[in-house]
Backbone of each chain as ProteinMPNN parsed JSONL, in Angstrom:
{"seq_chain_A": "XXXXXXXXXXXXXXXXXXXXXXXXXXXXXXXXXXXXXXXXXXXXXXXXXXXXXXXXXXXXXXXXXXXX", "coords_chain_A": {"N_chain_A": [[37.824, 263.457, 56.444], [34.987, 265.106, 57.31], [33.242, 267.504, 56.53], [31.073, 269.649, 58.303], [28.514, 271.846, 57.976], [26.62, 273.652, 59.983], [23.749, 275.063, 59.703], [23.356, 278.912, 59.417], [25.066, 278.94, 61.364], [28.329, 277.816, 62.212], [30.806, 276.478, 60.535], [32.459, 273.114, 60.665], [35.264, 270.944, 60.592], [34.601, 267.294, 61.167], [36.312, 264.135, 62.261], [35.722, 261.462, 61.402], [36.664, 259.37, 62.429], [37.085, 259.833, 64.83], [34.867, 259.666, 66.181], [34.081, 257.018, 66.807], [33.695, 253.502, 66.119], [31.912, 252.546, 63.1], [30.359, 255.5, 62.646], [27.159, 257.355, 63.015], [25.069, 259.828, 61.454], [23.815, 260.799, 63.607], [25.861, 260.445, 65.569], [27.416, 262.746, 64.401], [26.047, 264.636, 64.857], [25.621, 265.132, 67.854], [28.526, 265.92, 67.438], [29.063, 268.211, 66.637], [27.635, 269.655, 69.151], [25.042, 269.653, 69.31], [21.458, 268.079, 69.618], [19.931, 264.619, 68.292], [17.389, 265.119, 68.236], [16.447, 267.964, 68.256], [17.399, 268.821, 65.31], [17.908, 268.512, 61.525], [19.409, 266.26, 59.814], [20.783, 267.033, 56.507], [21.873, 266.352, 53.7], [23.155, 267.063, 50.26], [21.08, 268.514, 49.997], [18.596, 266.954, 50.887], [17.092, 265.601, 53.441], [18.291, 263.175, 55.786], [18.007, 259.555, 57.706], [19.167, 259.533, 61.016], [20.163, 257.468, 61.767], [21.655, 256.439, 60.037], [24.799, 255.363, 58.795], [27.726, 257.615, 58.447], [28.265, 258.67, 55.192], [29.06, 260.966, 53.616], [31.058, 263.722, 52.323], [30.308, 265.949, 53.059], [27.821, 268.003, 55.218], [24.953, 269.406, 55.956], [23.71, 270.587, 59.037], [20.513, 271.444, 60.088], [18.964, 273.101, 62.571], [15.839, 273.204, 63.565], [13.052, 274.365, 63.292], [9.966, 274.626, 65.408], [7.414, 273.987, 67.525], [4.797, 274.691, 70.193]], "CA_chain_A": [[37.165, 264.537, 57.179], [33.352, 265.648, 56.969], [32.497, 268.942, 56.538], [29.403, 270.055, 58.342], [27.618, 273.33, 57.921], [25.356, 274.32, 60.968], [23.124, 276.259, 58.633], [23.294, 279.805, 60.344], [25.723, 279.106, 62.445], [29.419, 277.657, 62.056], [30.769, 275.475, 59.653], [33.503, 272.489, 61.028], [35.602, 269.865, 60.034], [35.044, 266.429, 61.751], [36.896, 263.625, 61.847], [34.972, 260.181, 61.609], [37.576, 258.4, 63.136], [37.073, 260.635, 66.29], [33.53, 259.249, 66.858], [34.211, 255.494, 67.051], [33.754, 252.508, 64.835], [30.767, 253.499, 62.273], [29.542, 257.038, 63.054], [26.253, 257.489, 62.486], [24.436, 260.832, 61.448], [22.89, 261.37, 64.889], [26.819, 260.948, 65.834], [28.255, 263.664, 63.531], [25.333, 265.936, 65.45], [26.231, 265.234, 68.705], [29.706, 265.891, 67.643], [28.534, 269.522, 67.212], [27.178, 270.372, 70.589], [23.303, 269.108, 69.029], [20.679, 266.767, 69.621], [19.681, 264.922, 66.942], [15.886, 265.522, 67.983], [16.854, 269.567, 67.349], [17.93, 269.292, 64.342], [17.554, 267.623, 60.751], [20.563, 266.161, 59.055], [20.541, 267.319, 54.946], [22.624, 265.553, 52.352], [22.432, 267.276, 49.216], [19.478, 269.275, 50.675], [17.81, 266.033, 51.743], [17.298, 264.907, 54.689], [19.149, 261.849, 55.906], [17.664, 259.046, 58.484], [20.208, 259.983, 61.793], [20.72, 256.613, 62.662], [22.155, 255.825, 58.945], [26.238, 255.838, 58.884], [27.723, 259.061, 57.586], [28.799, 258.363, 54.167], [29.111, 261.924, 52.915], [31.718, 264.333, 53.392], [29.711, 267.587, 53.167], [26.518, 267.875, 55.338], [24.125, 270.435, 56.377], [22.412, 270.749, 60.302], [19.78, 272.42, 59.81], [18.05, 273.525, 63.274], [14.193, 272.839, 63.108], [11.726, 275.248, 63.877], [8.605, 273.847, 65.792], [7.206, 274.487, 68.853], [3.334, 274.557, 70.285]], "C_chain_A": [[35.779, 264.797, 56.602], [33.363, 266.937, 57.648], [31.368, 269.102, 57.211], [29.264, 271.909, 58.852], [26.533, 273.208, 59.108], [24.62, 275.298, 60.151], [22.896, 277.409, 59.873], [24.123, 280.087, 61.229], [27.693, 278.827, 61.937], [29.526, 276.51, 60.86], [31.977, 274.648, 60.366], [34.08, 271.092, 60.454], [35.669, 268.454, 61.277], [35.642, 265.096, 60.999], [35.92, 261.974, 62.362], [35.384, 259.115, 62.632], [37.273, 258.245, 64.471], [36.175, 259.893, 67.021], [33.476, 257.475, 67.189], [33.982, 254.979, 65.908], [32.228, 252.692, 64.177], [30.034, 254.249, 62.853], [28.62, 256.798, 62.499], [26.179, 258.975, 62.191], [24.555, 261.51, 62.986], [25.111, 261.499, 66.309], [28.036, 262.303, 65.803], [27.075, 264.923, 64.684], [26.075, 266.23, 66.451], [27.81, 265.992, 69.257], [29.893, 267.607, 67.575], [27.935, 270.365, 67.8], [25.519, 270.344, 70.203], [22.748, 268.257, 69.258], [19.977, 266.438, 68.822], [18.364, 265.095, 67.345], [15.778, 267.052, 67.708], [17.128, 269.593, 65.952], [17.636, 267.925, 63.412], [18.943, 267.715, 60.152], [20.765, 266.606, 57.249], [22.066, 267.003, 54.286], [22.113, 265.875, 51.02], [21.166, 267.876, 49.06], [18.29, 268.345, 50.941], [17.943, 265.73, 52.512], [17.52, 263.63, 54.645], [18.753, 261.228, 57.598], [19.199, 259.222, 59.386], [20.876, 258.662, 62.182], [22.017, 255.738, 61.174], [24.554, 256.095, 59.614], [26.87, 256.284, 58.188], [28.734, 258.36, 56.569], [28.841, 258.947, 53.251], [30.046, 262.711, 53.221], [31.127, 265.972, 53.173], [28.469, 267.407, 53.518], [26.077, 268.857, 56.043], [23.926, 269.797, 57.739], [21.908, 271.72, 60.097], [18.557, 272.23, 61.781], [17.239, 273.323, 63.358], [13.68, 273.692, 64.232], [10.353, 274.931, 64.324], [8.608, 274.121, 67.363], [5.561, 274.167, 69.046], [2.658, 275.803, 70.324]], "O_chain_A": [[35.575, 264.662, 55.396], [33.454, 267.298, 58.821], [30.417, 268.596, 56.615], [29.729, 272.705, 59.668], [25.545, 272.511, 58.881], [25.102, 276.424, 60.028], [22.436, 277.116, 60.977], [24.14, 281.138, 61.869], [28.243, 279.742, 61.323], [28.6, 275.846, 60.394], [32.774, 275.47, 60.817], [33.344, 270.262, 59.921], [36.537, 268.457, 62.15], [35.607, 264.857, 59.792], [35.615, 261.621, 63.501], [34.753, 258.339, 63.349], [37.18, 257.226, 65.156], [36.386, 259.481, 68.161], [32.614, 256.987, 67.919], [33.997, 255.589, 64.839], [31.36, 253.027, 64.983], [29.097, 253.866, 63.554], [28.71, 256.103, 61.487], [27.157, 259.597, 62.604], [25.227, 262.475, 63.351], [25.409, 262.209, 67.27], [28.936, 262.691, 66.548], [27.554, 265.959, 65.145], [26.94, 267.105, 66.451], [28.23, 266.383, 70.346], [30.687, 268.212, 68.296], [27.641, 271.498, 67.419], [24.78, 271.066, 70.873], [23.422, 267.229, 69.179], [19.242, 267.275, 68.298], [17.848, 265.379, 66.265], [14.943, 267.374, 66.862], [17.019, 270.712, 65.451], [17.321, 266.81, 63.828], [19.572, 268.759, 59.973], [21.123, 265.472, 56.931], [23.142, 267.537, 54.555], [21.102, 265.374, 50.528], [20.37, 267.731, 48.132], [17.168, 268.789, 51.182], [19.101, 265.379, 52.739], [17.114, 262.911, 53.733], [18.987, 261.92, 58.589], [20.263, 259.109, 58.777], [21.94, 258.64, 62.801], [22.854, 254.848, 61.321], [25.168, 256.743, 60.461], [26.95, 255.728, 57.092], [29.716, 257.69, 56.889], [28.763, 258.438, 52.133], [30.242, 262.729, 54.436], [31.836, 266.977, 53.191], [27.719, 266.841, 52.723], [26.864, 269.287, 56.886], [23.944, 268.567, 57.778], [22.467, 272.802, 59.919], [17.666, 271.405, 61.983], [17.57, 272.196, 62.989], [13.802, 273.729, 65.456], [9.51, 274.998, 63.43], [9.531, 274.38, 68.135], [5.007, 273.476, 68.192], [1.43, 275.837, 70.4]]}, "seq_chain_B": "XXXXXXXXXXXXXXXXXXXXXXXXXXXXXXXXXXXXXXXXXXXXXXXXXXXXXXXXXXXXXXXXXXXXXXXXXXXXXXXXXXXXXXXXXXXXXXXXXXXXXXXXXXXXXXXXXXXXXXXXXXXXXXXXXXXXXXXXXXXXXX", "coords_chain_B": {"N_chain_B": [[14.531, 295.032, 69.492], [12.285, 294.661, 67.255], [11.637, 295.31, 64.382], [9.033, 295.955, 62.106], [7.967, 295.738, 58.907], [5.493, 297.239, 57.733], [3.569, 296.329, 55.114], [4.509, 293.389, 55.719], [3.415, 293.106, 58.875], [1.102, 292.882, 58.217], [0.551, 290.991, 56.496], [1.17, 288.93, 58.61], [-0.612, 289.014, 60.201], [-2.711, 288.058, 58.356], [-1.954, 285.741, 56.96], [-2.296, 284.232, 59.847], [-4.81, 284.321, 60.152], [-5.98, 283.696, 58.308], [-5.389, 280.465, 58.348], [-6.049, 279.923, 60.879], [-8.53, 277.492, 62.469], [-5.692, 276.358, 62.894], [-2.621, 276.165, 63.453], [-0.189, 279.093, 61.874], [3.035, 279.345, 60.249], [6.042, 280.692, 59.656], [9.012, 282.203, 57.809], [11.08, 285.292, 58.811], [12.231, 287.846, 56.637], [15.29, 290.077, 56.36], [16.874, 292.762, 57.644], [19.151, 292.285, 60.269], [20.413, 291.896, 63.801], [21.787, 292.181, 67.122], [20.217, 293.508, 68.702], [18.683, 295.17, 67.454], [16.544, 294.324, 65.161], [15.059, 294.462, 61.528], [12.253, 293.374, 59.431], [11.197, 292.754, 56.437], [10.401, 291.085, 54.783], [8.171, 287.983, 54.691], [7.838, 285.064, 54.628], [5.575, 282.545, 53.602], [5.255, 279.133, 55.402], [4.828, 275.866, 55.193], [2.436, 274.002, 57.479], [3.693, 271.22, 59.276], [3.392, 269.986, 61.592], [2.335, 266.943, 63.272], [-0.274, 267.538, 65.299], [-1.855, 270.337, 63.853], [-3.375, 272.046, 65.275], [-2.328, 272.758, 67.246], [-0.165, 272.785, 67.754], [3.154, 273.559, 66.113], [5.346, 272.933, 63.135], [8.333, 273.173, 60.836], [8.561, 271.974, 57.442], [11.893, 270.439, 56.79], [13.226, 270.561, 54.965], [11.489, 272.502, 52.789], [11.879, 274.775, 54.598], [14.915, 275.187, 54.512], [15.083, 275.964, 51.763], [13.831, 278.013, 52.092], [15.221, 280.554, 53.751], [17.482, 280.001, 52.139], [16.568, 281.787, 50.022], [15.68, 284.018, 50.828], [18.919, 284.559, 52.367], [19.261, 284.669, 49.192], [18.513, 286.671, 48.498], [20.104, 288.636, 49.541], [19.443, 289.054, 51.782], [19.28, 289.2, 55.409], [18.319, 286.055, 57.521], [16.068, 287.008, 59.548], [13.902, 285.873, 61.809], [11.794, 283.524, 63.296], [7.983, 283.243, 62.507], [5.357, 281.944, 64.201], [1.646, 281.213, 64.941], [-1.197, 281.388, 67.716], [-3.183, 280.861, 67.81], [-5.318, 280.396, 69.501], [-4.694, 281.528, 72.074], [-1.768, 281.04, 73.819], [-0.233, 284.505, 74.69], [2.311, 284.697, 74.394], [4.956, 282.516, 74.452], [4.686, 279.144, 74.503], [5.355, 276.229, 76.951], [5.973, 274.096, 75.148], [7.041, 275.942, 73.196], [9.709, 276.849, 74.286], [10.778, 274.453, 75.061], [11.683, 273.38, 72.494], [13.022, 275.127, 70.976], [15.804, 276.846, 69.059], [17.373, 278.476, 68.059], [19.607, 280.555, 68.616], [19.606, 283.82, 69.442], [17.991, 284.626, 67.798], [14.813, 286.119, 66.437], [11.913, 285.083, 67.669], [8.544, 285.238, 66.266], [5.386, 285.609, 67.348], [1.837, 285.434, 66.676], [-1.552, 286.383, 67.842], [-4.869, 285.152, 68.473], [-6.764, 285.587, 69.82], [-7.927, 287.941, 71.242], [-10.088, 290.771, 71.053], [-8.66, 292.189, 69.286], [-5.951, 290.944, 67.136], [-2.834, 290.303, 68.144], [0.658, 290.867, 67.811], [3.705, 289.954, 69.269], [7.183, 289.393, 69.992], [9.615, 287.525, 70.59], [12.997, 287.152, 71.686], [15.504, 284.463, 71.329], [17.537, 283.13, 73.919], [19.138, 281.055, 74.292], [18.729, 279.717, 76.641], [15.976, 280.653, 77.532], [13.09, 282.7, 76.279], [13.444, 285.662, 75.675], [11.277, 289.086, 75.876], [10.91, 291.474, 73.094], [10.462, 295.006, 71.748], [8.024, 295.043, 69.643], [7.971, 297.158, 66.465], [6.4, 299.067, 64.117], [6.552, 300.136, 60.87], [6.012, 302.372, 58.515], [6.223, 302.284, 54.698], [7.342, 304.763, 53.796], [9.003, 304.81, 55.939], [12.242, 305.706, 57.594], [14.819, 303.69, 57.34]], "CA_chain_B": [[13.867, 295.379, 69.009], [12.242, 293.947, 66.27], [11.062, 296.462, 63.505], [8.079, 295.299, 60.907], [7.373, 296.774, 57.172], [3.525, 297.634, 57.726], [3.346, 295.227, 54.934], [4.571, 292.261, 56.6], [2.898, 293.116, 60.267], [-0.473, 292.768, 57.924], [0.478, 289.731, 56.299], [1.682, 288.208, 59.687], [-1.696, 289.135, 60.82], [-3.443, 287.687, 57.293], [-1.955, 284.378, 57.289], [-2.816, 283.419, 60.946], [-6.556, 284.045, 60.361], [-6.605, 282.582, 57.096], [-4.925, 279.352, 58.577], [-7.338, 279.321, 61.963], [-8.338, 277.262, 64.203], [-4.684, 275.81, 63.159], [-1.168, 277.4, 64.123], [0.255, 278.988, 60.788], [4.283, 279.543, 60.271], [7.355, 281.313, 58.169], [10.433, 282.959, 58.161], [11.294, 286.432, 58.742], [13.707, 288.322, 56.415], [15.31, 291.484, 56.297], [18.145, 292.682, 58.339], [19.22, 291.011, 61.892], [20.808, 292.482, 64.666], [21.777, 291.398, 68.217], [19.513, 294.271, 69.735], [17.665, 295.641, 66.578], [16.348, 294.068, 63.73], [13.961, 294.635, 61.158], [11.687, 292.611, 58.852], [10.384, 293.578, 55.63], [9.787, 290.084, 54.377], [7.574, 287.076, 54.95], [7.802, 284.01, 53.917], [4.894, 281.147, 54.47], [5.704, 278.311, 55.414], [3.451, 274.724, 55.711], [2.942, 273.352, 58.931], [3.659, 269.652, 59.396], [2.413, 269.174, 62.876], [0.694, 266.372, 63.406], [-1.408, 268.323, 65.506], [-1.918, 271.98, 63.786], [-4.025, 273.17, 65.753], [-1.69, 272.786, 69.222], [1.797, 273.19, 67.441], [3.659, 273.884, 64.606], [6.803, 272.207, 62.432], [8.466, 273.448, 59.567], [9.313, 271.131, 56.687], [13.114, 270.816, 56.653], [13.669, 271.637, 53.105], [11.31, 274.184, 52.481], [12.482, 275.558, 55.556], [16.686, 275.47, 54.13], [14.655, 276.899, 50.858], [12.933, 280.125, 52.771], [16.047, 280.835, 54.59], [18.1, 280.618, 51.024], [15.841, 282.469, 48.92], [16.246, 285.504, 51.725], [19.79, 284.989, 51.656], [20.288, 285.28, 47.926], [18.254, 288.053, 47.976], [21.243, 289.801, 49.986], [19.415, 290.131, 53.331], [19.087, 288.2, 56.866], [17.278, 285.38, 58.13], [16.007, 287.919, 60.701], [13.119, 285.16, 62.781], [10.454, 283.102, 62.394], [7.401, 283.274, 62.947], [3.856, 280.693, 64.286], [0.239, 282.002, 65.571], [-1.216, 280.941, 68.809], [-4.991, 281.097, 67.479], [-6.519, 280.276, 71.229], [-3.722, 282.15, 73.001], [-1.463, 282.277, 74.857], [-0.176, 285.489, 74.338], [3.69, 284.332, 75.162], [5.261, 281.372, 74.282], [4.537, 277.8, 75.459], [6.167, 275.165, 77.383], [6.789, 274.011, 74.297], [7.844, 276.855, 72.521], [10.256, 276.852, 75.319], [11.474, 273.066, 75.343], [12.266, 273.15, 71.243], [14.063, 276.395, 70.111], [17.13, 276.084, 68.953], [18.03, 279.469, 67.416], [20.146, 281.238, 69.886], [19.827, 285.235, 69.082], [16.778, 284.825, 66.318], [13.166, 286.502, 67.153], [10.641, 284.464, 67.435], [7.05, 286.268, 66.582], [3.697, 285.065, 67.508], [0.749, 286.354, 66.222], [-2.04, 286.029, 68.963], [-5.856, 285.684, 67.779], [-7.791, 285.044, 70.961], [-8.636, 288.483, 71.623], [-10.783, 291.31, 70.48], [-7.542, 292.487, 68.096], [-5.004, 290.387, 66.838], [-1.43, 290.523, 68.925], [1.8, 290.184, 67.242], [4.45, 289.633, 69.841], [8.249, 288.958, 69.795], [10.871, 287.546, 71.935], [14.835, 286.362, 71.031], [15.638, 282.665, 72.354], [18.508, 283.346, 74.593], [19.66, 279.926, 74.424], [17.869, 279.194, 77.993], [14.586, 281.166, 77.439], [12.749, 283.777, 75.737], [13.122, 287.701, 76.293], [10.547, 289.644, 75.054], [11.433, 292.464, 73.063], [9.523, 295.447, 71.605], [7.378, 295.581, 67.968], [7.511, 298.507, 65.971], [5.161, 299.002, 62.61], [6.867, 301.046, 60.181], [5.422, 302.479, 57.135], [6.962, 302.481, 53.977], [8.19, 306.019, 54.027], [9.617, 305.394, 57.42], [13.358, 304.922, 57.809], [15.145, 302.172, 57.862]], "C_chain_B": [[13.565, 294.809, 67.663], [11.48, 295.107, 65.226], [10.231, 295.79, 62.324], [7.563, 296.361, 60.306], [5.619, 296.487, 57.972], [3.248, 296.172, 56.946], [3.565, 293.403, 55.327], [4.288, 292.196, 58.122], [1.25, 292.68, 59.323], [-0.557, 291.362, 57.326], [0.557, 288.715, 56.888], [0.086, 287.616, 60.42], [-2.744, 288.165, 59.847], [-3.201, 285.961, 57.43], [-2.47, 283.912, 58.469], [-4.344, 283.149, 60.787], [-6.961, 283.362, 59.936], [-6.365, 280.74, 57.966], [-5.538, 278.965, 60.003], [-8.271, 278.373, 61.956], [-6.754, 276.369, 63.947], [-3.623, 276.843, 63.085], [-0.731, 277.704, 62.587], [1.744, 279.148, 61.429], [4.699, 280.231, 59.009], [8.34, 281.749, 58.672], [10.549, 284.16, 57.528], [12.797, 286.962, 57.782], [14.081, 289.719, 56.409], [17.08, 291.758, 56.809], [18.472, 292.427, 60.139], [20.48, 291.679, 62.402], [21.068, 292.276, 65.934], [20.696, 292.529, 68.912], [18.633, 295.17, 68.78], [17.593, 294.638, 65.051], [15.463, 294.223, 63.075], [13.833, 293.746, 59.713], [10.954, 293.106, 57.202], [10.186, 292.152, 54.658], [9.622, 289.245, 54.838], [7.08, 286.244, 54.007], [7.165, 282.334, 54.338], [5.313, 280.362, 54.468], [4.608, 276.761, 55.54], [4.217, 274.331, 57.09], [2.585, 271.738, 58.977], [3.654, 269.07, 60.351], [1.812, 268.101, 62.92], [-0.356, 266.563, 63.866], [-1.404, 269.932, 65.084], [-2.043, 273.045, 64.479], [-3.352, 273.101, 67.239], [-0.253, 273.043, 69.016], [1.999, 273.306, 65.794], [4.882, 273.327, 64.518], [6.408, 272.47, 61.622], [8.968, 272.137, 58.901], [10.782, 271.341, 56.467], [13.882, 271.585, 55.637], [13.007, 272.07, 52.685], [11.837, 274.804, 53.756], [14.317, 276.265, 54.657], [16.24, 276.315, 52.995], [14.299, 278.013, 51.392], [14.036, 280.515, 53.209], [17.437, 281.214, 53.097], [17.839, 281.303, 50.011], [16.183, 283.662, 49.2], [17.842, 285.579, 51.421], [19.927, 285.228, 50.347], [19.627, 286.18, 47.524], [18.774, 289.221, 48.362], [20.57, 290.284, 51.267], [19.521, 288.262, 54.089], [18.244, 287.583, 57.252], [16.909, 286.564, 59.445], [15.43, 286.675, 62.157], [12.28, 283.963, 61.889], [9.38, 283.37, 63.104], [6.093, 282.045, 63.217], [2.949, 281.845, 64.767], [0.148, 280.794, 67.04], [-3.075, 281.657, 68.393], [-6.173, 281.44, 68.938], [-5.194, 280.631, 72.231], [-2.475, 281.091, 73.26], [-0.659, 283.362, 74.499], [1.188, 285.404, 74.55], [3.832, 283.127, 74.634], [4.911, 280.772, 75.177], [5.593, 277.468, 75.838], [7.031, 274.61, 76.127], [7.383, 274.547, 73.627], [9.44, 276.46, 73.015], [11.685, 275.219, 75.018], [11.994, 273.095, 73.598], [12.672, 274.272, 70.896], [15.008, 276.387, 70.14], [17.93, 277.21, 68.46], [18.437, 279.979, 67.716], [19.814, 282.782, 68.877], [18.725, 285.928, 68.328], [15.212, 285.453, 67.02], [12.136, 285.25, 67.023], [9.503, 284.861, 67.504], [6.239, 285.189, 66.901], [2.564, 285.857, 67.319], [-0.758, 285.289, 67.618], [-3.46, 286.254, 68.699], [-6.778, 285.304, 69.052], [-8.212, 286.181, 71.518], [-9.299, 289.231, 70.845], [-9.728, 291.889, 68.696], [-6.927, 291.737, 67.924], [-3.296, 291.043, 67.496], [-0.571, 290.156, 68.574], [2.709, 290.542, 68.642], [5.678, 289.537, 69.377], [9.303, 288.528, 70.753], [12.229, 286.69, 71.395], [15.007, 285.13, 72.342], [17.322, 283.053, 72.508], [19.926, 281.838, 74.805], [19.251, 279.115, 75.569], [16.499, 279.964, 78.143], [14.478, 282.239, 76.68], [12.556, 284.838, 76.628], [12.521, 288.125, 75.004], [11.386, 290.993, 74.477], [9.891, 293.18, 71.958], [9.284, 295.391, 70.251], [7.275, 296.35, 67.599], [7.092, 298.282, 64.512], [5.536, 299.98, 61.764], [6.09, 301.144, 58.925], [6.093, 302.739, 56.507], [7.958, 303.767, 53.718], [9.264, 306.313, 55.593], [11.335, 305.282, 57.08], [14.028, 304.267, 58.13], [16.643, 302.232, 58.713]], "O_chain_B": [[14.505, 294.48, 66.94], [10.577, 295.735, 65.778], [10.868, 295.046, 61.579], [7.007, 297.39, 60.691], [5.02, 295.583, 58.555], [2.883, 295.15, 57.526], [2.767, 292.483, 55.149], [4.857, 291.291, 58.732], [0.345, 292.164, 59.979], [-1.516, 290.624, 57.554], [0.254, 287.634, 56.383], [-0.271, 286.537, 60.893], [-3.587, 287.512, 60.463], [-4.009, 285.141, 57.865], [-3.272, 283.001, 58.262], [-4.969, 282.148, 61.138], [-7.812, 282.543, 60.281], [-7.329, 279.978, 58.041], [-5.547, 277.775, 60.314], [-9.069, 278.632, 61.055], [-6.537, 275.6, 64.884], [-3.714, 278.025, 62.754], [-0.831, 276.719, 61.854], [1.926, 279.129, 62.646], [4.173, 280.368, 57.905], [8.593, 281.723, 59.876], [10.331, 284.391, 56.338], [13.968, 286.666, 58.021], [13.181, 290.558, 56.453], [18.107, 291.174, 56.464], [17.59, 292.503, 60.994], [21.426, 291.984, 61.676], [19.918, 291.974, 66.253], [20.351, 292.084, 70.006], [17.839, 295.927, 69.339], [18.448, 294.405, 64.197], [14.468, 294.202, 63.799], [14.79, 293.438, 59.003], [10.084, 293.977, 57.22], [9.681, 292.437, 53.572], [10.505, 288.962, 55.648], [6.326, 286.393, 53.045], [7.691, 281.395, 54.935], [6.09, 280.261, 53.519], [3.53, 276.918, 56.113], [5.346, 274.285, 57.579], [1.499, 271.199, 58.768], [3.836, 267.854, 60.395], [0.623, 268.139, 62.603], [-1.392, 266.116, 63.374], [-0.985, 270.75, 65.903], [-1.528, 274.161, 64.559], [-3.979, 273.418, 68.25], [0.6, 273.401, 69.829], [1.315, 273.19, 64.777], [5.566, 273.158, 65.527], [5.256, 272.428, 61.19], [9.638, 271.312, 59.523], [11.066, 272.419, 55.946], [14.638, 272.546, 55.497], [13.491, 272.472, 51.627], [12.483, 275.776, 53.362], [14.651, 277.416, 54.377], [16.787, 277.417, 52.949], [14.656, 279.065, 50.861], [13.83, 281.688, 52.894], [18.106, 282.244, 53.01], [18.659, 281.504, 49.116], [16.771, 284.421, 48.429], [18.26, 286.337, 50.547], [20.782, 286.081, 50.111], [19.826, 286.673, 46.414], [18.45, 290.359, 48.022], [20.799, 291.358, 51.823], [19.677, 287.092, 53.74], [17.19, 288.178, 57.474], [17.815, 286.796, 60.245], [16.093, 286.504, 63.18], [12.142, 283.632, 60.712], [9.533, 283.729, 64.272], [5.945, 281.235, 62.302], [3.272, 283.018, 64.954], [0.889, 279.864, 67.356], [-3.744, 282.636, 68.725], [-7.131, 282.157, 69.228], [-4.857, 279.835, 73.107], [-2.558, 280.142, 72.481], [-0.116, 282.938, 73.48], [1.458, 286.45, 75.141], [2.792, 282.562, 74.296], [4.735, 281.173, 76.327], [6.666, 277.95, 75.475], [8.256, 274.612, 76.01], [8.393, 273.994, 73.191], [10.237, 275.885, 72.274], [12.904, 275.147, 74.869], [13.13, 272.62, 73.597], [12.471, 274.134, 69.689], [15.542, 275.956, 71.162], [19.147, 277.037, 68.395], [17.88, 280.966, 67.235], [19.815, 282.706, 67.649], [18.487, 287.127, 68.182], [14.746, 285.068, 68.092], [11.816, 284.705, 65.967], [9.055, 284.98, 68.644], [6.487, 284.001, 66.696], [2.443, 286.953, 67.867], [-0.81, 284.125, 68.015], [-3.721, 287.454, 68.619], [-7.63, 284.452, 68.798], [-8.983, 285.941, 72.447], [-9.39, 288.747, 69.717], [-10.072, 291.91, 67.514], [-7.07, 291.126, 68.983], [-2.826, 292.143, 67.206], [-0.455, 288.947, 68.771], [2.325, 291.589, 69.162], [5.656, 289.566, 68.146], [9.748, 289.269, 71.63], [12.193, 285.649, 70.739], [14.773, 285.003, 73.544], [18.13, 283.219, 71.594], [21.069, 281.78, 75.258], [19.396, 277.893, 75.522], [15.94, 279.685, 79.203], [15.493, 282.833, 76.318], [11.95, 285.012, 77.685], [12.784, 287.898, 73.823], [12.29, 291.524, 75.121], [8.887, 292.595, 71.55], [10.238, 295.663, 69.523], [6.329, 296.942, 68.118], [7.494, 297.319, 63.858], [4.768, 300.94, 61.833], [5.593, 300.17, 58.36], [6.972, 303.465, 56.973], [9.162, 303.673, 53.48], [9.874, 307.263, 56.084], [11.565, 304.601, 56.081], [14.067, 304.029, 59.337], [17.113, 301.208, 59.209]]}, "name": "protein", "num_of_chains": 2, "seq": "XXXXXXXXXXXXXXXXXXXXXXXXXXXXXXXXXXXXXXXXXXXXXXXXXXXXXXXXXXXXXXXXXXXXXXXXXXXXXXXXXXXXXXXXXXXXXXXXXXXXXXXXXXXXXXXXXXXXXXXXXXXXXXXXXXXXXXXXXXXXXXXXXXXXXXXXXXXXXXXXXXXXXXXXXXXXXXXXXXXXXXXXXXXXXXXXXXXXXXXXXXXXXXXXXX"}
């Protein structure tokens, strides 16, 4: 299971399995109602390329603030 | 309603000028409310736009930093805030197309006219509603 924290928002447990044969990042988003262009993935309070395959079990979404 | 310490409606106002003709940013803290909240700290932020002066992006991790500093100082991410140096006095299109914070204020500080215009409106999850600014002074109550 992977933990992810929505910073601000909920925290949930997914299940890797769920998402098909190697989840990526930008999968684990999706898997909480996000897109990964909304939001930055954080590992350890770094950010983590979305397309990598999740190989953590505790990870931040962090939202992103930007606009024009 | 969004309620601002005097001192952070002046600093809101301070950073944008200083950081003109490009958009500045930060995050609001204090206490947060679905229909009142108020602000009594501000916290800059850099903007990593590639264009400054037409938009704004926060860095991810100072961003998760401004947002945990407030919490562990025992209050609420309340908002954030950008400027809008050459107007418009309202969020953009883009404002619009990237917000992601369902419930959170979003200020804008507005330098295109004779005064400076702070603004606010909560991202509904499908658009911004404006809501009203009030300027408290330290003796006011909170």
């Amino acid at each position: 299971m992977v933990t992810v924290e929505v910073v601000g928002e909920e925290t949930r447990e997914i299940d890797p399995e769920t998402l098909g044969t190697d989840p990526t990042y930008a999968d684990l988003v999706r898997a909480v109602d996000y897109s990964p262009h909304e939001v930055s993935v954080l590992v350890d309070d770094q950010p983590v390329p979305e397309d990598r395959a999740v190989d953590a079990d505790y990870v931040r979404v962090l939202r992103l603030i930007k606009g024009g | 309603m969004l309620e601002l310490s005097r001192s952070v409606y002046d600093e809101l106002i301070a950073h944008a000028r200083e950081r003109a003709p490009e958009e500045c940013c930060g995050v609001l803290g204090g206490r947060q409310g679905a229909d009142r909240s108020r602000a009594d700290r501000h916290r800059r932020a850099s903007n990593i736009a590639s264009d400054p002066e037409t938009a704004y992006e926060l860095d991810p991790e100072e961003q998760l930093a401004h947002m945990q500093a407030i919490e562990d100082a025992g209050q609420d991410v309340v908002g954030f805030v950008h400027s809008h140096p050459a107007g418009p006095p309202r969020p953009s299109r883009t404002d619009e197309r990237q917000a992601t914070w369902t419930g959170y204020s979003y200020v804008i500080v507005v330098l295109d006219g004779a005064e400076p215009f702070v603004g606010s409106w909560r991202w509904t999850g499908e658009r911004f509603q404006q809501e009203t600014v009030a300027i408290q002074s330290a003796e006011s109550p909170t």
